[in-house]
N, CA, C and O atoms as CSV, one atom per row, in Angstrom:
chain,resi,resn,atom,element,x,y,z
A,1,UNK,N,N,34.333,23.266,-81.113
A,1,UNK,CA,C,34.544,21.827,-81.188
A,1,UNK,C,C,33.191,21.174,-81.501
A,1,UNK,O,O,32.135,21.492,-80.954
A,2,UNK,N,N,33.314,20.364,-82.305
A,2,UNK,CA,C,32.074,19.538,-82.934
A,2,UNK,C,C,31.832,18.428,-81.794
A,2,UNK,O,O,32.557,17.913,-80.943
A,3,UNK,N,N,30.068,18.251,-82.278
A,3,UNK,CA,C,29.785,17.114,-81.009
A,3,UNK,C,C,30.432,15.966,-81.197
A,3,UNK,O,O,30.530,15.302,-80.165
A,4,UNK,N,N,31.108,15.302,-82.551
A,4,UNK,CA,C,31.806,14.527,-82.886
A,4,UNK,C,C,33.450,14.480,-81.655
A,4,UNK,O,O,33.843,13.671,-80.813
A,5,UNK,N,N,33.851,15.494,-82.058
A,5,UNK,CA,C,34.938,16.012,-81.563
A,5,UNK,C,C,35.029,16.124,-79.799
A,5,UNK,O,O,36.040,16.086,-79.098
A,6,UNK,N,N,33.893,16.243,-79.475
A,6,UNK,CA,C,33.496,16.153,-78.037
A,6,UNK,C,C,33.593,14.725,-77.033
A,6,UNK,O,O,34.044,14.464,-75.918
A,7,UNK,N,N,32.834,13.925,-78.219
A,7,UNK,CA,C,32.547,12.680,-77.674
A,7,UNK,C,C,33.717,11.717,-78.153
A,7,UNK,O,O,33.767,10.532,-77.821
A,8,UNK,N,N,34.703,12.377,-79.009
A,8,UNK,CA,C,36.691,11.353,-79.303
A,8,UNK,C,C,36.899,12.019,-78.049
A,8,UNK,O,O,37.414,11.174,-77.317
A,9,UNK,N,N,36.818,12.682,-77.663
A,9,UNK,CA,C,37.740,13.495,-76.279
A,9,UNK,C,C,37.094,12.695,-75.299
A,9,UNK,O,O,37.748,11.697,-74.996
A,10,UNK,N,N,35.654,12.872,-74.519
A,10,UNK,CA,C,35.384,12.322,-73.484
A,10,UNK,C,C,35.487,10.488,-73.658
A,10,UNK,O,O,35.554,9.845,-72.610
A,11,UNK,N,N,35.493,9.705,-75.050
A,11,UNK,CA,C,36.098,8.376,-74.993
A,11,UNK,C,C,37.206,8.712,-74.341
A,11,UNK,O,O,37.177,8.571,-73.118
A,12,UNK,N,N,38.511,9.260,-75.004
A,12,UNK,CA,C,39.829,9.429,-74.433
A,12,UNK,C,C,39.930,9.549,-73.236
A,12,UNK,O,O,40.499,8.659,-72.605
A,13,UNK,N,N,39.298,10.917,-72.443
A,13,UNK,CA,C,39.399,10.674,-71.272
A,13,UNK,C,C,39.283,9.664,-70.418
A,13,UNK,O,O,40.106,9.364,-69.553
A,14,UNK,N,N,37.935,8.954,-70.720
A,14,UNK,CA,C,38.045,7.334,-70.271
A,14,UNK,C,C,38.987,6.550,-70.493
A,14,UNK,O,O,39.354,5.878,-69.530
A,15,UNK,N,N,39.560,6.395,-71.556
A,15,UNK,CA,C,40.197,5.569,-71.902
A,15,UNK,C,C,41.680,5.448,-71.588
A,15,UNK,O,O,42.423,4.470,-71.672
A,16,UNK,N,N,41.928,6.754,-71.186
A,16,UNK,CA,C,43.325,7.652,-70.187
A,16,UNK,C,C,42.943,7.000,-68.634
A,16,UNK,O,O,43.713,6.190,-68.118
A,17,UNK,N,N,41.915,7.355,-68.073
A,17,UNK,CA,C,41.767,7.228,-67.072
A,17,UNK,C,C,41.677,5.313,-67.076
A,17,UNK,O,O,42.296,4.702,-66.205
A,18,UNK,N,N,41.334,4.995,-67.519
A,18,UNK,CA,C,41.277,3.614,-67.497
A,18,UNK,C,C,42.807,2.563,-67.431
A,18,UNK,O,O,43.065,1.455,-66.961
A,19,UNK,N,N,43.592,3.643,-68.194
A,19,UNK,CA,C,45.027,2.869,-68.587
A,19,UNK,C,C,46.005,3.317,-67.285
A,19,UNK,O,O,46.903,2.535,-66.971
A,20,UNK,N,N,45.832,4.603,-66.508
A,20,UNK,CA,C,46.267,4.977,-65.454
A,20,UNK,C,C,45.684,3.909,-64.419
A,20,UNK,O,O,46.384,3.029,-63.919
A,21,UNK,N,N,44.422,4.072,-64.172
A,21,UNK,CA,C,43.745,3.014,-62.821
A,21,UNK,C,C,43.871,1.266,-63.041
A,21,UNK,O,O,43.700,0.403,-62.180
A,22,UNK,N,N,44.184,1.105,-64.314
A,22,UNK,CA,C,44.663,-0.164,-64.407
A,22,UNK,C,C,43.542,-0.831,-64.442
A,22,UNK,O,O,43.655,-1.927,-63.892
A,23,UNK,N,N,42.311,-0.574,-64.946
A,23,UNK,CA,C,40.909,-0.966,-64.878
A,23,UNK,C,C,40.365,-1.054,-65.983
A,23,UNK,O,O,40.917,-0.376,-66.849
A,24,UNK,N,N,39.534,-1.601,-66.287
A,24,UNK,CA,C,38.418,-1.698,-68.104
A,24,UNK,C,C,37.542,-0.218,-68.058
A,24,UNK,O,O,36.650,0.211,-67.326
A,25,UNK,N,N,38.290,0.327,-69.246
A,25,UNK,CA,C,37.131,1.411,-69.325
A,25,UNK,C,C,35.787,0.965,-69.162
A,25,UNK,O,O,35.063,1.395,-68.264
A,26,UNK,N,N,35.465,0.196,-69.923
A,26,UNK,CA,C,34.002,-0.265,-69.267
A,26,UNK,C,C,33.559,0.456,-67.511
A,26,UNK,O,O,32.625,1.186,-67.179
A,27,UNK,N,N,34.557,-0.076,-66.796
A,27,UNK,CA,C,34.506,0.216,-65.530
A,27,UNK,C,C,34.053,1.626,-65.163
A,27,UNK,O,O,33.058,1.962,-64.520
A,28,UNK,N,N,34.980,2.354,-65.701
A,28,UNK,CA,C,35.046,3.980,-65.900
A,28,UNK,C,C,33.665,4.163,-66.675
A,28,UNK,O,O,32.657,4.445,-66.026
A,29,UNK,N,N,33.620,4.032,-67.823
A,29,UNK,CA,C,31.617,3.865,-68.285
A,29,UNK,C,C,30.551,4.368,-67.514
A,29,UNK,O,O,29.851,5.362,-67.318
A,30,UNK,N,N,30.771,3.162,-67.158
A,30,UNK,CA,C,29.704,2.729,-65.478
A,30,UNK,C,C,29.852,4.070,-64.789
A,30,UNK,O,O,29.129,5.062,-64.875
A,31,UNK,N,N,30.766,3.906,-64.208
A,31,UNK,CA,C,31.124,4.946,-63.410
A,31,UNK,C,C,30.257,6.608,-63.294
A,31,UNK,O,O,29.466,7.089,-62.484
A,32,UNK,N,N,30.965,7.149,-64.679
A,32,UNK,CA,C,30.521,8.643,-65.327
A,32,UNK,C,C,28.873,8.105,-65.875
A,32,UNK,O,O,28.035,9.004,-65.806
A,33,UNK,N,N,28.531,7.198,-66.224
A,33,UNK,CA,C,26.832,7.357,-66.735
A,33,UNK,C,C,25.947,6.926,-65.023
A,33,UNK,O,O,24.820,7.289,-64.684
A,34,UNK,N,N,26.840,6.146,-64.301
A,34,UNK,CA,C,25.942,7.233,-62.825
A,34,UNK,C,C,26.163,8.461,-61.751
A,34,UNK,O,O,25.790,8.887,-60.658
A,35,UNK,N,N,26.782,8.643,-62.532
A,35,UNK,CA,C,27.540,10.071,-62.011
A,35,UNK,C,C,26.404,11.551,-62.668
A,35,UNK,O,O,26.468,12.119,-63.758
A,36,UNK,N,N,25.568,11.766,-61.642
A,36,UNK,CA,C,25.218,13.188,-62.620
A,36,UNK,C,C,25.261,14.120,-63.006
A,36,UNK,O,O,24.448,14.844,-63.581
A,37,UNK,N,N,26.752,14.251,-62.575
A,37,UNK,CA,C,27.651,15.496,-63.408
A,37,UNK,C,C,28.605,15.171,-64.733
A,37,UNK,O,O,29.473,15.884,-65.238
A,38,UNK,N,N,28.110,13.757,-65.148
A,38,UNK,CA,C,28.445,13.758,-66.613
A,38,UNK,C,C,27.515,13.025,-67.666
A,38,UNK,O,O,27.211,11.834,-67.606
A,39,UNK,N,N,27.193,13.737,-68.439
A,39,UNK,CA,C,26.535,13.382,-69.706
A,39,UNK,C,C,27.118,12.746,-70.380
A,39,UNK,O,O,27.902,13.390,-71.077
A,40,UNK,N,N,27.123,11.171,-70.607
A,40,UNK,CA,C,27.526,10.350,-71.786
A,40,UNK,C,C,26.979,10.602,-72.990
A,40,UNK,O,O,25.777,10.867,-72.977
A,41,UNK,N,N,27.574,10.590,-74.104
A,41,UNK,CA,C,26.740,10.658,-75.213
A,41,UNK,C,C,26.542,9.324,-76.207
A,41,UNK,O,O,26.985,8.246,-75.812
A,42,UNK,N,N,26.302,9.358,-76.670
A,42,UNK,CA,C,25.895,7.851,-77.730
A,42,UNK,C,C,26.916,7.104,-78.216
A,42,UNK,O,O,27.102,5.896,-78.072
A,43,UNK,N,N,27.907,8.323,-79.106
A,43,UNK,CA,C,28.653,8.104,-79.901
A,43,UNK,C,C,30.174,7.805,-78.690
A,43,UNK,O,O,31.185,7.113,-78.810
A,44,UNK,N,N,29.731,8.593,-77.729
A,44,UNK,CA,C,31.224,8.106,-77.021
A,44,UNK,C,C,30.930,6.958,-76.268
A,44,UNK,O,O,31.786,6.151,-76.629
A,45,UNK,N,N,30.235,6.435,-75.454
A,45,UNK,CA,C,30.011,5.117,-75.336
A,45,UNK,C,C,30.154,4.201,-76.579
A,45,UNK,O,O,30.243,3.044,-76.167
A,46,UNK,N,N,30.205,4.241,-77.754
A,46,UNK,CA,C,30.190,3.698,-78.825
A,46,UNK,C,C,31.561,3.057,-78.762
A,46,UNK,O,O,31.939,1.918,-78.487
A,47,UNK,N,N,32.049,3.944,-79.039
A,47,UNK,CA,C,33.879,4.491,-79.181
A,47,UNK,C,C,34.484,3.771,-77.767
A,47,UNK,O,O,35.709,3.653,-77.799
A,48,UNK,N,N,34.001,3.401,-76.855
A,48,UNK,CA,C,34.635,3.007,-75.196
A,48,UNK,C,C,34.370,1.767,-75.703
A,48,UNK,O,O,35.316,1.023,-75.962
A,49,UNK,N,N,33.431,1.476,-75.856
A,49,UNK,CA,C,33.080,-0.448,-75.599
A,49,UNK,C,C,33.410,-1.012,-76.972
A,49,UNK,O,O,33.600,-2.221,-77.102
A,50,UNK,N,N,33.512,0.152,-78.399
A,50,UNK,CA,C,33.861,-1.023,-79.538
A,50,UNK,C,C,35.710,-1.118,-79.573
A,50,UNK,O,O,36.350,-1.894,-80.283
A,51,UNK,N,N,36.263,-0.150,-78.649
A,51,UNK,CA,C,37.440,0.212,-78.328
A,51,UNK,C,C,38.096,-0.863,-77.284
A,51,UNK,O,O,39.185,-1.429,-77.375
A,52,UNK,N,N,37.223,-0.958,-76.389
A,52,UNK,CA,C,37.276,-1.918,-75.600
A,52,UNK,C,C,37.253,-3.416,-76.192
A,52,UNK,O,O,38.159,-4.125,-75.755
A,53,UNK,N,N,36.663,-3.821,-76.810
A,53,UNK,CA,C,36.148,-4.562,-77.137
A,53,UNK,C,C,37.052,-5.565,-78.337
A,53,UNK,O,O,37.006,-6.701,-78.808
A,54,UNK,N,N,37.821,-4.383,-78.446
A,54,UNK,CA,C,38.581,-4.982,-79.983
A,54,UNK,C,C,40.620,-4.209,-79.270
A,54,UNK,O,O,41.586,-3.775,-79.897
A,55,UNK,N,N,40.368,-4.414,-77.810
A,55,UNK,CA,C,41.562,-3.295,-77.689
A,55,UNK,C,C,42.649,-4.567,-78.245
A,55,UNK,O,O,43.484,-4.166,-79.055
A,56,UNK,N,N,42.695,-5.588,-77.999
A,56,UNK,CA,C,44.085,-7.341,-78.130
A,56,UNK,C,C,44.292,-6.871,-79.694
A,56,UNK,O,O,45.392,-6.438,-80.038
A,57,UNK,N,N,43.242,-6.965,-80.600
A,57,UNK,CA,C,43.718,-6.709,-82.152
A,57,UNK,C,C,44.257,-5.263,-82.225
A,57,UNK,O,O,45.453,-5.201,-82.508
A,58,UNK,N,N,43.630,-4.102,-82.030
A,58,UNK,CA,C,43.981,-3.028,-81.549
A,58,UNK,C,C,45.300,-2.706,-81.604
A,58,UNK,O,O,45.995,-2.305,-82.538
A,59,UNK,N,N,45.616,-3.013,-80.118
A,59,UNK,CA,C,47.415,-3.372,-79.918
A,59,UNK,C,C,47.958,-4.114,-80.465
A,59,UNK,O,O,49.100,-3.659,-80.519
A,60,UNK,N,N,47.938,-5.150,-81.023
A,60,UNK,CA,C,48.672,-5.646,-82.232
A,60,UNK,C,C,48.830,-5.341,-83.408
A,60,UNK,O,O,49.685,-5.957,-84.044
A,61,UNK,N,N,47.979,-4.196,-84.114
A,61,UNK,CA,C,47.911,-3.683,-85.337
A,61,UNK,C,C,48.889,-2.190,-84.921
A,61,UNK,O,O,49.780,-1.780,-85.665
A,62,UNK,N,N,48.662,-1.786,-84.132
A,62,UNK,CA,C,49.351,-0.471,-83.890
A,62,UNK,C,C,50.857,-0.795,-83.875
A,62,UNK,O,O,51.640,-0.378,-84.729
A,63,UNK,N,N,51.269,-1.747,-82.597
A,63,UNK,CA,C,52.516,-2.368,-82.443
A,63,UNK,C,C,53.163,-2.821,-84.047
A,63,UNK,O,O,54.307,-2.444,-84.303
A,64,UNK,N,N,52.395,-3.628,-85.090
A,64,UNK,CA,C,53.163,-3.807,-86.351
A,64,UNK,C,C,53.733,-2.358,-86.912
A,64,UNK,O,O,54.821,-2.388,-87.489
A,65,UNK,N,N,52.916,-0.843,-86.742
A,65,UNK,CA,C,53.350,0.138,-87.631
A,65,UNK,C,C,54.120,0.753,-86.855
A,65,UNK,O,O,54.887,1.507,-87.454
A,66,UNK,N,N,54.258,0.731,-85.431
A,66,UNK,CA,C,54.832,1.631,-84.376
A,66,UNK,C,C,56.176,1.413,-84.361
A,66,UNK,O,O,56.571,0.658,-83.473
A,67,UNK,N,N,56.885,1.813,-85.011
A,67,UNK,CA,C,58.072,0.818,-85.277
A,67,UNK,C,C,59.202,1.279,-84.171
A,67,UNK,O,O,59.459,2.482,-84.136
A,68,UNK,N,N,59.783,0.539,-83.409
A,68,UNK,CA,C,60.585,1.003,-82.407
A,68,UNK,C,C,59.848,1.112,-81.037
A,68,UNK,O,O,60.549,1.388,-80.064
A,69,UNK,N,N,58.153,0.875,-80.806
A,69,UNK,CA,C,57.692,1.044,-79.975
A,69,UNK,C,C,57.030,0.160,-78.961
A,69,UNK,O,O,56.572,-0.937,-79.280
A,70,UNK,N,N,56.989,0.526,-78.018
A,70,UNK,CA,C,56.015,-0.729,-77.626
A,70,UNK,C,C,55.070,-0.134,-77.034
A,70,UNK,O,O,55.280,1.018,-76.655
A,71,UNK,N,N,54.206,-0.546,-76.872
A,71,UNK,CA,C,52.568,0.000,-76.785
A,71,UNK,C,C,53.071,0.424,-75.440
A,71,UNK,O,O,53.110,1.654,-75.460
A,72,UNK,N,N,53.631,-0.207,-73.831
A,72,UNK,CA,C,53.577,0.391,-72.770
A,72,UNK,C,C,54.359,1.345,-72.228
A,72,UNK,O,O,54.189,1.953,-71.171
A,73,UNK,N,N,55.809,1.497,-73.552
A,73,UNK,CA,C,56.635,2.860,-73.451
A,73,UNK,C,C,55.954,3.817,-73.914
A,73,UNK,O,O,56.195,4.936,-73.463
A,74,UNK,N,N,54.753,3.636,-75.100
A,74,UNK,CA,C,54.603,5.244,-75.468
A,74,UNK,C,C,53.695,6.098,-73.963
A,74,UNK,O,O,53.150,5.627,-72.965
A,75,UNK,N,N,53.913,7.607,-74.492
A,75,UNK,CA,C,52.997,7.859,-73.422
A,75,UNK,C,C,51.438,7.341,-72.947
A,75,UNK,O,O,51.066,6.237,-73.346
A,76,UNK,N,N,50.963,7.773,-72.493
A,76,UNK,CA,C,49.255,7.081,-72.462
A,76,UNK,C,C,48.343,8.196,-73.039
A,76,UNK,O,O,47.216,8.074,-73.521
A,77,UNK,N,N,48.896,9.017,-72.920
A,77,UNK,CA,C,48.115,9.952,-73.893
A,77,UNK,C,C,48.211,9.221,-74.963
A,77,UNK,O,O,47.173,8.608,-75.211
A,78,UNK,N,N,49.268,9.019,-75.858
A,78,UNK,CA,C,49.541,8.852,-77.383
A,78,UNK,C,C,49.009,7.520,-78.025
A,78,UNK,O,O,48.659,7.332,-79.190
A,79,UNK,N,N,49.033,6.788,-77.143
A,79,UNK,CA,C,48.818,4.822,-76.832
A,79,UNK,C,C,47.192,5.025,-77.089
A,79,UNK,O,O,46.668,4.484,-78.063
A,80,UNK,N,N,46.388,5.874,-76.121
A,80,UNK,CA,C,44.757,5.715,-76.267
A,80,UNK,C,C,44.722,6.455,-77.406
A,80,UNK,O,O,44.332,5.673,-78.273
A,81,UNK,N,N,44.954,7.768,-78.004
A,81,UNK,CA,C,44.632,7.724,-79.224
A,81,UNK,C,C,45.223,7.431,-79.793
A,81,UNK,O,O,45.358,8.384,-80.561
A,82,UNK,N,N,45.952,6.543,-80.166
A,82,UNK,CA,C,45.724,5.652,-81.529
A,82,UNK,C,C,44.890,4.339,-81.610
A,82,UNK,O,O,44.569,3.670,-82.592
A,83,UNK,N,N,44.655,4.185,-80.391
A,83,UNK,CA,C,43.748,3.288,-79.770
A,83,UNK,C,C,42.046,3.517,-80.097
A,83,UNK,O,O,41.288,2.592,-80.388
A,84,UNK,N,N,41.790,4.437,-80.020
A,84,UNK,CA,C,40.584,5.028,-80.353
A,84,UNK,C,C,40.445,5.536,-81.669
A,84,UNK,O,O,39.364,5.320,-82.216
A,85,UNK,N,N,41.468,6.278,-82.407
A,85,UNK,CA,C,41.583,6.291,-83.924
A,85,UNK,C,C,41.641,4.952,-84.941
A,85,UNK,O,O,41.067,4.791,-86.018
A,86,UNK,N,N,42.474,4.120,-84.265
A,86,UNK,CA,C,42.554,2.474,-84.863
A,86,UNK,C,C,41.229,2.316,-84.746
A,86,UNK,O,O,40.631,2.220,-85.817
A,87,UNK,N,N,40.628,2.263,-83.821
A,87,UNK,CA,C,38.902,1.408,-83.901
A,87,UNK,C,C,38.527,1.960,-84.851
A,87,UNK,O,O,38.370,1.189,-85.798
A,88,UNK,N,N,38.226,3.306,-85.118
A,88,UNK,CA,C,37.617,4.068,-85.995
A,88,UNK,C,C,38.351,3.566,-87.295
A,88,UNK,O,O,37.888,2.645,-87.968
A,89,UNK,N,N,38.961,3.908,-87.460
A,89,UNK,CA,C,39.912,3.552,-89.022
A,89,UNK,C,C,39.466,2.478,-89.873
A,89,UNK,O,O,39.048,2.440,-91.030
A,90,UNK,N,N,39.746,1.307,-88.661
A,90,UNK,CA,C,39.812,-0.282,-88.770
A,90,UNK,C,C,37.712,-0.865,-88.831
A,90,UNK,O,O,37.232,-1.717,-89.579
A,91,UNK,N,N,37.212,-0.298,-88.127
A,91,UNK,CA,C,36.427,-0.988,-87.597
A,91,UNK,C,C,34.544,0.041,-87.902
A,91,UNK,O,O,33.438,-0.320,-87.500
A,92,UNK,N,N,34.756,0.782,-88.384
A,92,UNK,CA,C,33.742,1.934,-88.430
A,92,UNK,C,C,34.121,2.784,-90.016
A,92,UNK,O,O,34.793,3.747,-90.387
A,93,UNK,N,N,33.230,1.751,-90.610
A,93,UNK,CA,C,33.706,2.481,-91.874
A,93,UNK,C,C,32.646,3.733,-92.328
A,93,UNK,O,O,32.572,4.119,-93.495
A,94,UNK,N,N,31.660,4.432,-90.973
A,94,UNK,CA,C,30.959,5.328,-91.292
A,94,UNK,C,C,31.442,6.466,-91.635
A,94,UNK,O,O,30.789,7.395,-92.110
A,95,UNK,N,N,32.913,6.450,-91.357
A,95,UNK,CA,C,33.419,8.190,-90.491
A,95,UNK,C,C,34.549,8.022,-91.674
A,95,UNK,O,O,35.281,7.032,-91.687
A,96,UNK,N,N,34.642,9.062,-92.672
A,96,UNK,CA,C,36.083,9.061,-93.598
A,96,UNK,C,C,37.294,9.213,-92.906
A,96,UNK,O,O,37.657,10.224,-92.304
A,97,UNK,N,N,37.869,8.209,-93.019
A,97,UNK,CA,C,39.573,8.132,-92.584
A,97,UNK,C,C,40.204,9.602,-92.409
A,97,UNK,O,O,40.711,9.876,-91.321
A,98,UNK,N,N,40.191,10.610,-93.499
A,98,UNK,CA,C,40.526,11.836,-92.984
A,98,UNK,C,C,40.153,12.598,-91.902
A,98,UNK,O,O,40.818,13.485,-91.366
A,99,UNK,N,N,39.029,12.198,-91.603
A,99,UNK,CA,C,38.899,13.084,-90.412
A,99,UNK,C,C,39.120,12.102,-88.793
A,99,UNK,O,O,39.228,12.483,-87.628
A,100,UNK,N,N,39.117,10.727,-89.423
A,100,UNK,CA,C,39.523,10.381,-87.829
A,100,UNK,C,C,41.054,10.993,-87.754
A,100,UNK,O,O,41.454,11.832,-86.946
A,101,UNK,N,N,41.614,10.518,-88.540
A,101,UNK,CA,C,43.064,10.732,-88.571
A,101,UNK,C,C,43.276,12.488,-87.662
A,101,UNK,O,O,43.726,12.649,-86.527
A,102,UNK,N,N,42.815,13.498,-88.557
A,102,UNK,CA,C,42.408,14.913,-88.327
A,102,UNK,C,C,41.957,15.042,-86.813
A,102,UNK,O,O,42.317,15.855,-85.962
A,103,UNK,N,N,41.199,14.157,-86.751
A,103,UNK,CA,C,40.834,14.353,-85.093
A,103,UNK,C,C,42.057,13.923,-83.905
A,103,UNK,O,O,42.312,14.445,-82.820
A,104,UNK,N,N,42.580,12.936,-84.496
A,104,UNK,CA,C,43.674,12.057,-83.602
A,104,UNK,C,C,45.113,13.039,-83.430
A,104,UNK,O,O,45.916,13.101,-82.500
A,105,UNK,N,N,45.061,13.719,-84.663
A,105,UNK,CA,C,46.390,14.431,-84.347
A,105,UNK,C,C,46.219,15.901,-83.498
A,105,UNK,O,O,47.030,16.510,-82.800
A,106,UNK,N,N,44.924,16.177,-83.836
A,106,UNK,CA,C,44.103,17.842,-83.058
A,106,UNK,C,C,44.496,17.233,-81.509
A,106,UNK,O,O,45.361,17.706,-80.771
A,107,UNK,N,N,43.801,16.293,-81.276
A,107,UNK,CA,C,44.003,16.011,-79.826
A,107,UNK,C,C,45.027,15.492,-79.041
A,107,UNK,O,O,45.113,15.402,-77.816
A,108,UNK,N,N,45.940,15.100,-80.102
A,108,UNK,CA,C,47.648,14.998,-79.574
A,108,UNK,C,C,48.264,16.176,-79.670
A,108,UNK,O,O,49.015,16.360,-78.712
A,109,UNK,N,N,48.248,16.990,-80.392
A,109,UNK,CA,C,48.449,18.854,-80.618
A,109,UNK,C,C,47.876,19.186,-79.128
A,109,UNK,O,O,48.739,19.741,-78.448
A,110,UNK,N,N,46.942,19.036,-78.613
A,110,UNK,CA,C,46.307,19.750,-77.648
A,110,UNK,C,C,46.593,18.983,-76.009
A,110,UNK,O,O,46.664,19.556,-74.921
A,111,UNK,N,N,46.713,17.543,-76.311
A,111,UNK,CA,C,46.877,17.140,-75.035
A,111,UNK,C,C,48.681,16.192,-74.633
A,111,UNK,O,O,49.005,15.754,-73.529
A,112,UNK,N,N,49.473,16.138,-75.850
A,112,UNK,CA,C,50.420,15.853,-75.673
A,112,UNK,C,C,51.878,16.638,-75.925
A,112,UNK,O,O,52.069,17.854,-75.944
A,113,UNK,N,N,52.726,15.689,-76.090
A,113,UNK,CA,C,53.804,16.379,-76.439
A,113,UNK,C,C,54.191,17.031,-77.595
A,113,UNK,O,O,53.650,16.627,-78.625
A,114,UNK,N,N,55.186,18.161,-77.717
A,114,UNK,CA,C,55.332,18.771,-79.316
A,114,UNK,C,C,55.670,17.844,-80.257
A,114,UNK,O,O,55.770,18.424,-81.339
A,115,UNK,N,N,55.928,16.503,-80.371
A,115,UNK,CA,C,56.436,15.536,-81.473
A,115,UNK,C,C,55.120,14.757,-81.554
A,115,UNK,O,O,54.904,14.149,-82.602
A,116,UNK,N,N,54.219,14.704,-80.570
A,116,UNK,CA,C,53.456,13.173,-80.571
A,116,UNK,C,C,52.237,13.481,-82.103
A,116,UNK,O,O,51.570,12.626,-82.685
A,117,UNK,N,N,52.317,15.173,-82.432
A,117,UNK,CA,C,50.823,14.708,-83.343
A,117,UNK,C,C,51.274,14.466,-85.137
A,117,UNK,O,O,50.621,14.356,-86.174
A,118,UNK,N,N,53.135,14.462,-84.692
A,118,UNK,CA,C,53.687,13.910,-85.754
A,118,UNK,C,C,53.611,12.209,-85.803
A,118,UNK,O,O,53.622,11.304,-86.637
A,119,UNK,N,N,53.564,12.319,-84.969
A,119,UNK,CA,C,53.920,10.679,-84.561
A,119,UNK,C,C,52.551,9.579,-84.564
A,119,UNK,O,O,52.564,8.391,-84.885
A,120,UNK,N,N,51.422,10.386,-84.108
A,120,UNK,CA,C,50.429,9.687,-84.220
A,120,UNK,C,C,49.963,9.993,-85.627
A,120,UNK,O,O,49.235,9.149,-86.149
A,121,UNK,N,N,50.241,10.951,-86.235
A,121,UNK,CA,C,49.684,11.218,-87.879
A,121,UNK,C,C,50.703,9.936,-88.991
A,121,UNK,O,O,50.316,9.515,-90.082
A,122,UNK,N,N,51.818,9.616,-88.401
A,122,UNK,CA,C,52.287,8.652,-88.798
A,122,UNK,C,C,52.438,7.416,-89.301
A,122,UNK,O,O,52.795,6.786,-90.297
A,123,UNK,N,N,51.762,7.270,-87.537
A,123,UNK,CA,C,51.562,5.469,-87.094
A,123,UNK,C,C,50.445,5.248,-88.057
A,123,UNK,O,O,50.460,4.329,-88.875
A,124,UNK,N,N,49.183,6.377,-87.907
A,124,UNK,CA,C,47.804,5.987,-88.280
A,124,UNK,C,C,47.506,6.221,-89.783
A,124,UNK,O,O,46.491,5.853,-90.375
A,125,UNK,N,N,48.684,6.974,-90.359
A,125,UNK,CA,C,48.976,6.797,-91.867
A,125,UNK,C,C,49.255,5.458,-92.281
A,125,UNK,O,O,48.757,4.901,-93.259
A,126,UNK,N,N,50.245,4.880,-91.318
A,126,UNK,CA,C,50.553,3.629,-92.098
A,126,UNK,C,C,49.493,2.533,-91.394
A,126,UNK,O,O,49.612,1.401,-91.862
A,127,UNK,N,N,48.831,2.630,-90.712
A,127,UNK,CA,C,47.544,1.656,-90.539
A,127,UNK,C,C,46.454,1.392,-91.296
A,127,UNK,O,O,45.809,0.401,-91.638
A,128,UNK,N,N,46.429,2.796,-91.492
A,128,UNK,CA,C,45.048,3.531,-92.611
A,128,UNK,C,C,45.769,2.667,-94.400
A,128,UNK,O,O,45.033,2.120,-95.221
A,129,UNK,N,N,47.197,2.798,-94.530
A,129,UNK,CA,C,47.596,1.878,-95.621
A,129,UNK,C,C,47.193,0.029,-95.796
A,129,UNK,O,O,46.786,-0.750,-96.658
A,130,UNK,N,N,47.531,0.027,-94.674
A,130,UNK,CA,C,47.131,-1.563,-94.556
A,130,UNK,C,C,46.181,-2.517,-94.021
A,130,UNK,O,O,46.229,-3.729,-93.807
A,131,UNK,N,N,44.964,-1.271,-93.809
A,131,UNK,CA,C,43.798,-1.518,-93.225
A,131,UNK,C,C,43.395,-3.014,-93.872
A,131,UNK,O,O,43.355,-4.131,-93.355
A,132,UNK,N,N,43.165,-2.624,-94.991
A,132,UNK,CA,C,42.174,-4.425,-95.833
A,132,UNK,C,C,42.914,-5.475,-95.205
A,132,UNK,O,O,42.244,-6.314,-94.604
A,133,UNK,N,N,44.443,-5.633,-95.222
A,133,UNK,CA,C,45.425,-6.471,-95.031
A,133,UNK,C,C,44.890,-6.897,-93.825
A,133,UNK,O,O,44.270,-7.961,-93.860
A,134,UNK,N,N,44.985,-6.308,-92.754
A,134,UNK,CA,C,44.773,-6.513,-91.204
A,134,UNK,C,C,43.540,-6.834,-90.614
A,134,UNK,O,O,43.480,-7.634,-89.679
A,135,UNK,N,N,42.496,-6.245,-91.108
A,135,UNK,CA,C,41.057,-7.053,-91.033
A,135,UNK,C,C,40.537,-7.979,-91.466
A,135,UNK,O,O,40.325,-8.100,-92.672
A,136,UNK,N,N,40.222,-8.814,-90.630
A,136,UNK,CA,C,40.226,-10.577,-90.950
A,136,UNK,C,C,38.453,-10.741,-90.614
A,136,UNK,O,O,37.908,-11.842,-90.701
């Protein structure tokens, strides 16, 4: 696993843990960078607070492609990444769309259900279509 690939996972984890405790990842942040049994890295703090930061547009851009869904039925696995893939997509035009996408479905393959890394390769297909449209 790439350090890239390291630091979408430990965002997620925050960002899981955050949607369970009902709290601002921010909170969780804090938390693990005084904790000294975890190493934050750059890029995943990046990914927490520009995630954070932009989650209201976020959920409203996902909710237009999610069709049939609503952001608090899907699982929370599936909800944070697309949550964390949307930032990237939408908002970080450093990283080529193929591989966020690539990353978002690896880690629904690995941490969700057998349908979800169809489902998130989906949603974030048709986001990744209407990206210009949706950024204001």
């Amino acid at each position: 696993m790439s350090t890239r690939s390291k630091a979408r996972k430990a965002a997620l984890d925050i960002l899981y843990e955050s949607d369970i405790r009902n709290i601002s990842p921010l909170v969780i942040l804090k938390e693990r960078e005084s904790d000294i049994e975890f190493v934050i890295r750059d890029f995943t703090k990046k990914l927490v607070i520009d995630t954070a930061e932009n989650r209201e547009r976020i959920d409203e851009i996902i909710l237009m492609r999610a069709k049939g869904w609503a952001i608090d039925r899907m699982p929370v696995v599936d909800r944070n990444i697309l949550r964390l893939a949307t930032q990237e997509l939408l908002f970080d035009k450093s990283i080529p769309h193929s591989v966020v996408i690539d990353e978002a479905v690896e880690l629904a393959k690995s941490l969700s259900t057998d349908d979800s890394s169809e489902y998130v390769n989906g949603v974030l297909g048709a986001i990744y279509e209407v990206k210009d449209d949706v950024i204001h």
